[in-house]
Backbone as JSON, one array per atom type, in Angstrom:
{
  "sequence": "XXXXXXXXXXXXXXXXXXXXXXXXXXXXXXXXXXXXXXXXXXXXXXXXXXXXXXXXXXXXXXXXXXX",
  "N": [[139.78, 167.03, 106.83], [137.53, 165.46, 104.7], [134.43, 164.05, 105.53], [132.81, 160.91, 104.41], [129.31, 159.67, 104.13], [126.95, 156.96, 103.55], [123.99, 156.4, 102.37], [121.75, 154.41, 104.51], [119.38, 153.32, 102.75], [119.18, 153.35, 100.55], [122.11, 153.72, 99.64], [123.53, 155.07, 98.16], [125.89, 158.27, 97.8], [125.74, 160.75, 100.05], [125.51, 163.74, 99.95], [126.05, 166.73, 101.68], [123.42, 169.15, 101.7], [120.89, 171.31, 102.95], [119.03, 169.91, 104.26], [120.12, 167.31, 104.56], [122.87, 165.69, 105.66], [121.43, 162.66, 107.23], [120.49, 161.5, 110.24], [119.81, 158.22, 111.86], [119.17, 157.04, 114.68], [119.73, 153.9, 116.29], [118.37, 151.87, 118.67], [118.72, 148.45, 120.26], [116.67, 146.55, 122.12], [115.19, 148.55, 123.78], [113.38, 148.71, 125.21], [114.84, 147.55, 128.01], [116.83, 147.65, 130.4], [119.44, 149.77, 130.06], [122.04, 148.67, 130.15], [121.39, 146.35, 128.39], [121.07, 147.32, 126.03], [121.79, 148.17, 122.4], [123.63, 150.63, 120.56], [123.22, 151.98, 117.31], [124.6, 154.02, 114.87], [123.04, 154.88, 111.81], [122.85, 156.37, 108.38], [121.26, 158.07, 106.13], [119.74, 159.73, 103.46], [117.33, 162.26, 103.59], [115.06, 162.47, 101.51], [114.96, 159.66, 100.74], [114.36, 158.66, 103.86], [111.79, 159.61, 103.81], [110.78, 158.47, 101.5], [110.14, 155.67, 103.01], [108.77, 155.7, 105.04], [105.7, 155.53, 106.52], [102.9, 157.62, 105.35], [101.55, 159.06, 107.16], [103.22, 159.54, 109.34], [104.87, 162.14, 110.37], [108.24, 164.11, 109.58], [109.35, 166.28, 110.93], [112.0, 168.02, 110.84], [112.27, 167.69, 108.12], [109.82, 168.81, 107.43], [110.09, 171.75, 108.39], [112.34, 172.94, 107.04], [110.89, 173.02, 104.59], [109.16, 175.27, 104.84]],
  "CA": [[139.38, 165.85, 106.08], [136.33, 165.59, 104.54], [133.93, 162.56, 105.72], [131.68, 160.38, 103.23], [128.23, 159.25, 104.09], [126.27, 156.73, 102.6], [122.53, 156.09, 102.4], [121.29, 152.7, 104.37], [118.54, 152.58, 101.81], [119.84, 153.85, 98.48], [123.64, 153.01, 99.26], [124.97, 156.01, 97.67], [126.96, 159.08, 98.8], [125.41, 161.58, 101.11], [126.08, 164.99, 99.8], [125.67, 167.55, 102.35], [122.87, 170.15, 101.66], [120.23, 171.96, 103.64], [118.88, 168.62, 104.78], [120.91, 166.05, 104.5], [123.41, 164.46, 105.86], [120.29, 162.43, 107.61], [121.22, 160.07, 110.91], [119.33, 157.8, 112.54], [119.72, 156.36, 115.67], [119.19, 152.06, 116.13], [119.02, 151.25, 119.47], [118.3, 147.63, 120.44], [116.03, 146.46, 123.37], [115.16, 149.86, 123.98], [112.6, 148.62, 126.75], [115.32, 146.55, 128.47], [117.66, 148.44, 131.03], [120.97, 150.51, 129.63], [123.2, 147.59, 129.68], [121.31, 145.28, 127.59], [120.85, 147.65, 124.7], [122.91, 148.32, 121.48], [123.25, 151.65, 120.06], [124.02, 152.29, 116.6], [123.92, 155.67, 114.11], [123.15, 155.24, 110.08], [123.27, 157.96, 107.81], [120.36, 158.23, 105.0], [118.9, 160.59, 102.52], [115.8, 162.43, 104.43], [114.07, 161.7, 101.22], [115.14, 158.32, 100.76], [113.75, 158.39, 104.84], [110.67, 160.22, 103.65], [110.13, 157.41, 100.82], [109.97, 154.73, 103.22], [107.81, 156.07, 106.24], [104.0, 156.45, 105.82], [102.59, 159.48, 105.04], [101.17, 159.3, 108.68], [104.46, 159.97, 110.3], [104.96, 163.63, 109.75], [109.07, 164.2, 109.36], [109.06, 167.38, 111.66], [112.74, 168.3, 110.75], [112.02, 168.71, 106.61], [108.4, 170.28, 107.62], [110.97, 172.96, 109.06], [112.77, 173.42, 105.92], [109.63, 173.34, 103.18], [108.39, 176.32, 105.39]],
  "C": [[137.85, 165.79, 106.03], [135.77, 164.03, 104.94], [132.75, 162.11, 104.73], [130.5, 159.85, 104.09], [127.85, 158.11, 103.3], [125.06, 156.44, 103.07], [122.49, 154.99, 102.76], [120.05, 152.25, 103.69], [118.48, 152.55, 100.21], [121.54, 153.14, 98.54], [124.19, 154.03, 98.38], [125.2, 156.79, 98.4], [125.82, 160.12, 98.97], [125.86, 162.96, 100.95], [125.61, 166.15, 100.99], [125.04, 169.03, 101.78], [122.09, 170.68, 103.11], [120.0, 171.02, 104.85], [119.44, 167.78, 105.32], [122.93, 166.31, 105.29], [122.36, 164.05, 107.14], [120.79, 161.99, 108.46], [120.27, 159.78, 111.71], [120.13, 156.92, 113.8], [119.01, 155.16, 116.19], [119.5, 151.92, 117.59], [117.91, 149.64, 120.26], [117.76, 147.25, 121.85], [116.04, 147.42, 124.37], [114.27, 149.71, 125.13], [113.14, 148.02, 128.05], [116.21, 147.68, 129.3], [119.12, 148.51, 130.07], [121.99, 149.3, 129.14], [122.58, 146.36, 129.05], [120.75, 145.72, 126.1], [121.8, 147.88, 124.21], [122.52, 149.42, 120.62], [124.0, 151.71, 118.64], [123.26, 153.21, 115.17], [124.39, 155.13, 112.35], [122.29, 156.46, 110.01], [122.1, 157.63, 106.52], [119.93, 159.49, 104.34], [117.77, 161.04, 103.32], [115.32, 162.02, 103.59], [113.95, 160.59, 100.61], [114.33, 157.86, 102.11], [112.48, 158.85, 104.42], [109.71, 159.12, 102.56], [109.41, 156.0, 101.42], [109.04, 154.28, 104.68], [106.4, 156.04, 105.57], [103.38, 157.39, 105.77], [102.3, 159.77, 106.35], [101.85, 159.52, 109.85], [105.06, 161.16, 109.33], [107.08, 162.88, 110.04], [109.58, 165.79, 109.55], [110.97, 168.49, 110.82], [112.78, 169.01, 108.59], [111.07, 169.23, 106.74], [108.84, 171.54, 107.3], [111.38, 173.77, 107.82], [111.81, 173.75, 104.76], [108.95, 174.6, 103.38], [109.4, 177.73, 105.16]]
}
């Protein structure tokens, strides 16, 4: 069974190429000990992620690939 994706900043489907299928990982009160954080994984476009970073945060993982 195939699984779908979608982008949390575009909202569409997540085709799997070179790149992509993107996932970030959300985890809440990340300075707070283990049991008072909340972990949770969306799925985006790298360059849907690449649109919405500032140029000043390199994106080490497509670097990889443009090379």
């Amino acid at each position: 069974m195939k699984k779908k994706y979608e982008c949390c900043f575009c909202s569409q489907e997540i085709i799997s190429n070179t790149v992509d299928v993107t996932g970030l990982i959300v985890i809440t009160n990340f300075d707070k000990s283990e049991k008072k954080q909340e972990v949770q994984q969306l799925f985006c476009h790298i360059l849907c992620l690449k649109d919405k970073l500032p140029t000043t945060v390199p994106l080490y993982g497509l670097t990889a690939q443009e090379n």
